[in-house]
LUMZA-278322 format. One record per residue (C-alpha): residue in three letters; x, y, z. Coordinates in Angstrom, 1 decimal, always signed. Layout:
<recs>
REC  res    east   north      up
REC  ALA       X       Y       Z
...
</recs>
This chain:
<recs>
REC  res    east   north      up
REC  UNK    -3.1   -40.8  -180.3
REC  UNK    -0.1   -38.9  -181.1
REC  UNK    +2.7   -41.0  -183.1
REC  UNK    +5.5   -39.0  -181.7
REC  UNK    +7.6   -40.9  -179.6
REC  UNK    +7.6   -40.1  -176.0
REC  UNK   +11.0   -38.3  -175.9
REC  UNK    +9.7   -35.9  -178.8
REC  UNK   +10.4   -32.4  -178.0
REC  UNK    +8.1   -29.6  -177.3
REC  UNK    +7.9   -26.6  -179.6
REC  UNK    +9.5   -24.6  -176.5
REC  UNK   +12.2   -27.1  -175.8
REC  UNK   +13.3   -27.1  -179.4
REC  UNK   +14.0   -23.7  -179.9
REC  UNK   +15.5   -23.7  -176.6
REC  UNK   +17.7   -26.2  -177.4
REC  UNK   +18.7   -24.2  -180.6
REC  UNK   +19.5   -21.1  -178.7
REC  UNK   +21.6   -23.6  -176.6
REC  UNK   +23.2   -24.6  -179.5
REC  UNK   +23.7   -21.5  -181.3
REC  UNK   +25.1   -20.1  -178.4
REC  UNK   +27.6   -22.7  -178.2
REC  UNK   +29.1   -22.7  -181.5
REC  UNK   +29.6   -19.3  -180.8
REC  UNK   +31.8   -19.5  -177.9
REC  UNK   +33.6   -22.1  -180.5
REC  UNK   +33.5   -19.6  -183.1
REC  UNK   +34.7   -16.8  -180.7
REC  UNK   +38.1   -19.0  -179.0
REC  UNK   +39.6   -18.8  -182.7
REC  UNK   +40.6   -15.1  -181.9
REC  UNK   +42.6   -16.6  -178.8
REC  UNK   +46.0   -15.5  -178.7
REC  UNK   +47.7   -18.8  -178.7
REC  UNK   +46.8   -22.8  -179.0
REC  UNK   +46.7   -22.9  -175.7
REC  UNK   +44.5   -20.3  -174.4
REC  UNK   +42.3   -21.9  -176.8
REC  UNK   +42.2   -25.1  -175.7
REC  UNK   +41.5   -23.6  -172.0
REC  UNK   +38.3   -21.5  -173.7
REC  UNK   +37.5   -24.5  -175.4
REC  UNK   +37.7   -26.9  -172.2
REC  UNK   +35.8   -24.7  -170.2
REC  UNK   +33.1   -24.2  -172.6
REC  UNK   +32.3   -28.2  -173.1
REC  UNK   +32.6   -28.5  -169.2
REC  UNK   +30.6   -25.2  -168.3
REC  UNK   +27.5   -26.8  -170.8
REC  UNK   +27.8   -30.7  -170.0
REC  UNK   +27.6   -29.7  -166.4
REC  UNK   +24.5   -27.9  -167.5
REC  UNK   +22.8   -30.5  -169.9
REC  UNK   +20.9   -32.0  -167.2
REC  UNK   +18.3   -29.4  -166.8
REC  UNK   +15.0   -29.6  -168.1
REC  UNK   +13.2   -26.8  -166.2
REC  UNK   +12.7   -23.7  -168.9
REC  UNK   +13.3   -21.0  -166.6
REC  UNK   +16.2   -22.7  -165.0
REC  UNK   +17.9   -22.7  -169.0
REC  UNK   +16.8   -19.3  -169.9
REC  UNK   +18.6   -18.4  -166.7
REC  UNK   +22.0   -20.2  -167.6
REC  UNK   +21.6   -19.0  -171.4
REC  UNK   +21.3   -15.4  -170.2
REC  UNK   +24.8   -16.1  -167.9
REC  UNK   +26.2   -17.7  -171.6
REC  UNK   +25.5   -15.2  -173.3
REC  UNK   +26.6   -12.7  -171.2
REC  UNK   +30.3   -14.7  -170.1
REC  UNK   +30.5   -14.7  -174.0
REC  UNK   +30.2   -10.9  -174.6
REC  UNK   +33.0   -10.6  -172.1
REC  UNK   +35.1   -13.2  -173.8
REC  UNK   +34.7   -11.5  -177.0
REC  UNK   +35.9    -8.4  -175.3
REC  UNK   +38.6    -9.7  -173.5
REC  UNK   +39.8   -10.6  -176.7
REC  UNK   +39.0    -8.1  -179.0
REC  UNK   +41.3    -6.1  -176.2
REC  UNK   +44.3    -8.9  -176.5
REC  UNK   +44.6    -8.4  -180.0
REC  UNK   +45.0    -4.9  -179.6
</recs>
């Protein structure tokens, strides 16, 4: 009998989880380059909406889908403002 509790994580759901995590601290990490407060606190709003609409799935293909649309949305944010700083 296993003594981790039922809600335990599988290896697989933990390092999806991380990814998930990684990749949102680095949308956070990316908003500081914003050109102003409030474009900021746009980025910023539409990130924690965009992944607590998103927190309810569970199936693994269904997350690697939405982390593969994160990660692209964030390579065009970062380009979008590496171009307004220019």
């Amino acid at each position: 009998m296993s003594k981790l509790p039922k809600s335990a994580l599988s290896l697989k759901q933990f390092l999806l989880r991380q990814e998930v995590l990684k990749l949102y601290r680095e949308i956070f990490r990316s908003t500081k380059y914003a050109p102003n407060e409030t474009t900021r606190r746009e980025l910023r709003d539409w990130a924690r909406t965009d992944f607590r609409n998103n927190m309810h799935h569970t199936d693994e293909v269904t997350i690697k889908a939405l982390l593969h649309y994160g990660n692209k949305s964030l390579k065009d944010l970062q380009h979008s403002l590496a171009l307004s700083k220019s």
